[in-house]
matplotlib code that plots the C-alpha trace (Angstrom):
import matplotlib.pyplot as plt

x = [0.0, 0.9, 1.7, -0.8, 0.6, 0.8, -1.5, 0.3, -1.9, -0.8, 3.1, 2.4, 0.9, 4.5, 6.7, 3.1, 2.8, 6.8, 7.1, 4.5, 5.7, 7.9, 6.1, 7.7, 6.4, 3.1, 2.3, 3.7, 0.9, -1.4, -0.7, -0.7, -4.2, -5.6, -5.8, -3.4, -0.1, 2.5, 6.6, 9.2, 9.3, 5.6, 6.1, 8.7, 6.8, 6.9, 8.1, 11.3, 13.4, 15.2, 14.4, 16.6, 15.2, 11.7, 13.0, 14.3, 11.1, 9.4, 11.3, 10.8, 7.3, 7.2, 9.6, 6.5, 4.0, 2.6, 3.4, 4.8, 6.8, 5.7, 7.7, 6.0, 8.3, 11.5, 9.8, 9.2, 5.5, 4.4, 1.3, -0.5, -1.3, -4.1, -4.4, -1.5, -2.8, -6.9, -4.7, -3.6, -7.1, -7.7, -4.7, -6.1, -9.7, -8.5, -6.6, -9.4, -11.8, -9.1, -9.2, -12.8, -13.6, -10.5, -12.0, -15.9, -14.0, -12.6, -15.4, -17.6, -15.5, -14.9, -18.9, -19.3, -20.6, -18.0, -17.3]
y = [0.0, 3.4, 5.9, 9.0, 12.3, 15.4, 17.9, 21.6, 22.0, 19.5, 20.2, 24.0, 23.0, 21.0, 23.9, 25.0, 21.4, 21.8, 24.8, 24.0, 20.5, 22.4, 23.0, 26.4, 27.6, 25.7, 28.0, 31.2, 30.9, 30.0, 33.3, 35.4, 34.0, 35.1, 38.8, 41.7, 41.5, 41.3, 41.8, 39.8, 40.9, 39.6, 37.1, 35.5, 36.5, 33.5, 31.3, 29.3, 30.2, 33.8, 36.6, 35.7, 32.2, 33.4, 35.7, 32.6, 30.6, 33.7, 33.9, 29.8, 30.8, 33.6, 31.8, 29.3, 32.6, 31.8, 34.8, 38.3, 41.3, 44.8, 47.5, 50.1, 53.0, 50.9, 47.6, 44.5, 43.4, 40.1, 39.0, 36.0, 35.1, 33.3, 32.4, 29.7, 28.1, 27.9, 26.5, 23.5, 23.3, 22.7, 20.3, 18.1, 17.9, 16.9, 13.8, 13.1, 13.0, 10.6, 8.4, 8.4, 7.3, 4.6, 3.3, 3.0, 0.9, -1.5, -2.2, -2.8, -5.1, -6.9, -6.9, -8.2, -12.0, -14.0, -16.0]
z = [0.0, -1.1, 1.5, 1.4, -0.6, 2.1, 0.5, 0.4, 3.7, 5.3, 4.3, 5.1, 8.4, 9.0, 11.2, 13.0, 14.8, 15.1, 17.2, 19.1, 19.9, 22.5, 25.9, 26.8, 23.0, 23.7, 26.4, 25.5, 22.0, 25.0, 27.6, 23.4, 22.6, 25.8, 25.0, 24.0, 23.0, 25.4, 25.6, 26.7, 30.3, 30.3, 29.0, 30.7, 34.0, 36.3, 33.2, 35.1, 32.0, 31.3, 29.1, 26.6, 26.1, 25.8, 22.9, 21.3, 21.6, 20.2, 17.1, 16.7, 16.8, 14.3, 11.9, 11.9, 11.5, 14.7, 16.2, 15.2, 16.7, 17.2, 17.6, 20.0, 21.0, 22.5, 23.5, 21.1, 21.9, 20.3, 19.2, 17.6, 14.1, 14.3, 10.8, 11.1, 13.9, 11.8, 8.9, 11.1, 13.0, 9.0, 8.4, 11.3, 10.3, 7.1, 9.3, 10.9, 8.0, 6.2, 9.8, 9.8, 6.3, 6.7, 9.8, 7.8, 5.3, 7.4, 9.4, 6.5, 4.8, 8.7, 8.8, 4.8, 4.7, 3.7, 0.8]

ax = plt.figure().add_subplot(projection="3d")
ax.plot(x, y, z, "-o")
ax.set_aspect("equal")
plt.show()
């Protein structure tokens, strides 16, 4: 059996589930999506992990156009990109679907009369 071609929404979904495969990026999209955007020093507010790590997770995150930086007077303020995060809601229904239909098949052909 063949193995299934990666649609270009699937492929382009690839770096989203990557950078967020990391815990400490996990929940910095989490703390973005919950309002305004924030900096680093807000951030990295009872995070166990410096100022300057935070900063590398971030630009993980935006290289993956999950999140992007804002310049506002002297401070960097990041904020989310939704739209990368709906296009891999997408990639994974498209999963699902493929697991759902695959799962139909094999229990009809288990529930088929025999020869």
């Amino acid at each position: 059996m063949s193995e299934p071609r990666l649609s270009s929404g699937l492929r382009g979904s690839a770096p989203v589930f990557a950078a967020l495969g990391d815990e400490t990026r996990l929940r910095l999209v989490a703390r973005l999506c919950a309002g305004e955007p924030q900096s680093i020093t807000q951030l990295a507010s009872g995070a166990a992990i410096t100022r300057q790590a935070i900063t590398k997770h971030l630009h993980v995150l935006a290289g993956a156009g999950l999140v992007r930086g804002i310049r506002q007077g002297r401070e960097q303020l990041w904020e989310l990109q939704p739209r990368q995060l709906q296009e891999a809601r997408r990639a994974l229904d498209l999963i699902s679907r493929q697991w759902d239909d695959a799962l139909a098949r094999l229990k009809a052909s288990l529930e088929a009369p025999g020869d």
